[in-house]
N, C-alpha and C positions, 0 to 999 in steps of 0.2 A: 504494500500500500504506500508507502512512501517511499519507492524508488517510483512508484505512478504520479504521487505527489509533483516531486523533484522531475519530471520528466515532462510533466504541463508546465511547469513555472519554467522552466526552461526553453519548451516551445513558445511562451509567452512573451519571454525575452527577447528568444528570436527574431519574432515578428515585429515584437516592437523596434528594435536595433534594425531592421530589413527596412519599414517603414521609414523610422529617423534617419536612415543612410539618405534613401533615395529625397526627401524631401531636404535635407543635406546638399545635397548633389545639384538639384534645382537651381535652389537660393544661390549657391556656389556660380553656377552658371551665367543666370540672371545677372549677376552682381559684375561678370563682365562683359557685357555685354553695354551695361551702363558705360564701362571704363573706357571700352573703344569708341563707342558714341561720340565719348564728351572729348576723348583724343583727338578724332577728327578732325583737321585743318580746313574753317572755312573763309576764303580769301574776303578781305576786307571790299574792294574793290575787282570788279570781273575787269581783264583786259579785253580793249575794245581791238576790233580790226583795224583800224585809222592807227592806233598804239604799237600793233603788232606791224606796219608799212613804216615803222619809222625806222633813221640810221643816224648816227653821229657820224659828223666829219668834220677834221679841224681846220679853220680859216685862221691864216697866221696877219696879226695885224701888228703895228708900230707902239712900243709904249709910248708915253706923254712924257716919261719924266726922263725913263731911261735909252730911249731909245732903241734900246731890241726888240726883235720881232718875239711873239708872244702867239700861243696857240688859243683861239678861242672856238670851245667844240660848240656846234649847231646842231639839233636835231630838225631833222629833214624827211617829209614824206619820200617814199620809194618814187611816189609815180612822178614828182617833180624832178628825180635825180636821173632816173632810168634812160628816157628818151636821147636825153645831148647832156650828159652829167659834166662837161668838158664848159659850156653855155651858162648850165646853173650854178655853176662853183665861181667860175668870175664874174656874174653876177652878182653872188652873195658880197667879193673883193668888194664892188664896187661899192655898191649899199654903203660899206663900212662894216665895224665895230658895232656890237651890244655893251659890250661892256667899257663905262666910260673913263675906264684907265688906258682904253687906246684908243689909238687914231687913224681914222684910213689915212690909207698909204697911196692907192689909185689918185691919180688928179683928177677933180672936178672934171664934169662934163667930156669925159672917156668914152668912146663908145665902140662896141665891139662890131666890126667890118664884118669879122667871120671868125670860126673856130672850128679846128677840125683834127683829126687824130691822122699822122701821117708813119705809118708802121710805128715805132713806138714813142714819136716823137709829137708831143701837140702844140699845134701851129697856130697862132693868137695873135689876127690883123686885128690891130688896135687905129684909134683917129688917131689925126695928131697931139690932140690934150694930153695924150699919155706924157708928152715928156716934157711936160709944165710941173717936173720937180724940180726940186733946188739943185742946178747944178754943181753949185759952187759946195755942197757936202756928199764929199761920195758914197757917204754911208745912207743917205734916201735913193741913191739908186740901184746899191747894194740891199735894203733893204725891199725896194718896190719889186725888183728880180725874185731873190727868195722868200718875197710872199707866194707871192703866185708861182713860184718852181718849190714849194713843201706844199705849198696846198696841192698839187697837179700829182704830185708823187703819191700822194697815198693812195692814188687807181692804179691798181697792180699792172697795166697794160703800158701807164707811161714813163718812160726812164730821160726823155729831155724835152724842153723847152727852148719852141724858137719865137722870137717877137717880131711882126711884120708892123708897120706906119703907113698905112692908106694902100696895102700891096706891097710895098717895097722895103728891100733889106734897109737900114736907120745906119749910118756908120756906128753911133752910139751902142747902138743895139744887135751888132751884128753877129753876135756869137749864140751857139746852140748851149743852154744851161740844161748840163746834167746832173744827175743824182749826188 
């Protein structure tokens, strides 16, 4: 009789411990389920398609005080670079500076004849205003050259820079600026 005893409160036990395991087991589960939920990374702001067409590229302008040429990076939609990227980059030259610790280097009222990539060389008919820089410091023509031959080099296709005046070679300006 009380090994019959002892042998229900045992299977009692069982059940009960079989029970508590699996309701155990649950909660356990449950519990992360919450934890990966709340992990989940959700972005602040969705990137837009306009965001995802942009590119940086560096336009090098003149300082003010010191006079070196200075990188200032632009972000740029693709589809305005794509077409004639050679067209919008010296364009951007022209414009100038954003930022008002430099100064354009292009002279006033420049305007671009033509621009065109000649095997890996890009070819930049400027008007005459181009060379309404200060002749008398060679470092503004030193400078006006390696704006526009660093900005032109970071397109992997061009390795020099030639400068044309209304069509024709400039004595000033008559040499091919490479890398």
């Amino acid at each position: 009789m009380k090994s019959k005893k002892i042998g229900i409160i045992f299977f009692i036990l069982l059940v009960i411990l079989l029970i508590g395991g699996y309701f155990g087991i649950q909660y356990v589960k449950n519990k992360q389920k919450e934890i990966t939920v709340e992990a989940e990374y959700v972005p602040q702001e969705e990137i837009t398609q306009e965001q995802e067409r942009q590119t940086i590229v560096s336009l090098y302008f003149s300082n003010k005080e010191t006079n070196e040429l200075n990188p200032e990076a632009r972000l740029i939609d693709i589809k305005e670079i794509i077409n004639n990227p050679y067209e919008k980059l010296i364009n951007l030259l022209i414009e100038g500076p954003k930022n008002e610790k430099n100064k354009k280097i292009i002279p006033e009222n420049t305007k671009i004849n033509k621009i065109y990539l000649e095997e890996d060389c890009v070819v930049l008919d400027v008007s005459t205003e181009f060379l309404n820089y200060e002749k008398e410091n060679e470092k503004e023509k030193t400078n006006l050259i390696n704006s526009i031959k660093n900005t032109f080099i970071q397109l992997t296709e061009i390795n020099q820079i030639k400068i044309l005046i209304d069509g024709n070679e400039n004595e000033e300006l008559k040499e091919i600026y490479s890398k």
